[in-house]
N, C-alpha and C positions, 0 to 999 in steps of 0.2 A: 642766560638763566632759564628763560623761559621754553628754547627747546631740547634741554636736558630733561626737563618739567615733563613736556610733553613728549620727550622719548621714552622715557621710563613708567609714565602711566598707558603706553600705548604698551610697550613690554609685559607690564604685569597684567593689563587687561587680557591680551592674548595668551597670557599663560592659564591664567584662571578660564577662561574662555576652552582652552583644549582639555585642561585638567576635567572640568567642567561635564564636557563633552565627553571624555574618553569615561570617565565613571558611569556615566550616563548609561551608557552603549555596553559596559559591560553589566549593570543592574540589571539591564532591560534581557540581557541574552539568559542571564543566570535565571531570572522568573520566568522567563518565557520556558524553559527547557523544565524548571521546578514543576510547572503548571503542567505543562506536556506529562512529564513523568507521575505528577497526583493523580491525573486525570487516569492515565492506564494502570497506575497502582489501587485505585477504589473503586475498581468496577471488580465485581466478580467472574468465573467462567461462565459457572447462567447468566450472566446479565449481556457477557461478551456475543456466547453460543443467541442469547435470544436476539440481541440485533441483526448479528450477521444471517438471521433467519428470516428476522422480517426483512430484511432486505435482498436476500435473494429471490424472495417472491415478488416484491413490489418490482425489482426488475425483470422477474422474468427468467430468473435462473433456478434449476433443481436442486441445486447446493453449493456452498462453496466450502473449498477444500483448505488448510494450512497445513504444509509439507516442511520437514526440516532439511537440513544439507544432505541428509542420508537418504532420501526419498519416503521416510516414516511419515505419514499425513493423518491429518483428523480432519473428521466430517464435521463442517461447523454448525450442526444442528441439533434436532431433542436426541435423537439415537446415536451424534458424535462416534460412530461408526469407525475404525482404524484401517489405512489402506495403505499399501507400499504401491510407487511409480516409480522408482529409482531406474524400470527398463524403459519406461516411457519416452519417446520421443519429444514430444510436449517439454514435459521435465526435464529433462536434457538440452534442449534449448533454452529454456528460460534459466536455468542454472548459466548460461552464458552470458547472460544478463540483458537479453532482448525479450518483448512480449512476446507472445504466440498467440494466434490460434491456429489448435490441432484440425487434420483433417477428421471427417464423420467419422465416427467410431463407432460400430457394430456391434450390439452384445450379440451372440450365434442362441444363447440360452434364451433371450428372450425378444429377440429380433427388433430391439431397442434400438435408436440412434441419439447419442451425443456429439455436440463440439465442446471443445474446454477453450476457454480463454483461461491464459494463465502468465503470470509477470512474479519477477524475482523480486525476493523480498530483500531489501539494500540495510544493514546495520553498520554503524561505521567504517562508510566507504566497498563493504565486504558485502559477497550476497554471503547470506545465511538458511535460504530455505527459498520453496517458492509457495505465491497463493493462487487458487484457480480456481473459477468457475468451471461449474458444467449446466449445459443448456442443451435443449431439445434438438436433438440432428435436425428438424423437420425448421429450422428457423431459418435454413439461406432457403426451402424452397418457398416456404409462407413470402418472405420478402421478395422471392422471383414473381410467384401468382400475385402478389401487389401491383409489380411495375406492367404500366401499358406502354405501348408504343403510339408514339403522335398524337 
């Protein structure tokens, strides 16, 4: 008698026990993804455009870019400025779903130097667009005049 007793309260222990668990694990995915999705649904584009501004100055970058699959991009700052890279090499790699950074790029108009760092934007499993920094050409040679030898 007593280990049918104790088979069947070990049975149903473990069944509540996973049942338990398995709701658990799926509450937890549902609100986490909820939460994720409120958080990017109640912000607005000023609110969006203004961090990605303070944040490209506290790093150290002149802007950053959000680019869709077609190479159409916005400048994510106050003048949100509109640019196509779809011939860009940059953009062409990271559409392949590796990071980059571009070689110095030259403006001839204003004898300006940029790098981009730039990485693919991942949406369900898919790239979708890519985002990209651009930063001062002048920043591998700042970092060379840094390093000493011995």
């Amino acid at each position: 008698m007593r280990s049918i007793r104790l088979r069947l309260i070990t049975v149903f222990t473990a069944v509540i026990i996973i049942v338990n668990l398995s709701l658990g694990i799926v509450a937890i995915s549902m609100l986490s993804n909820r939460v994720t999705q409120d958080t990017f649904d109640d912000l607005s584009w000023g609110e969006k455009v203004e961090f990605f501004e303070q944040e490209a100055r506290s790093r150290g970058y002149k802007a950053f870019v959000l680019t869709d699959f077609n190479g159409t991009g916005k400048t994510l700052n106050a003048e949100g400025s509109a640019t196509r890279v779809e011939s860009e090499a940059f953009f062409r790699q990271a559409l392949q779903g590796q990071p980059i950074l571009s070689d110095v790029i030259i403006h001839k108009s204003t004898n300006e130097t940029d790098l981009i760092f730039a990485v693919p934007i991942i949406r369900n499993t898919k790239i979708d667009g890519v985002f990209y920094g651009i930063c001062d050409g002048m920043l591998l040679s700042n970092l060379i005049n840094d390093t000493t030898y011995g």
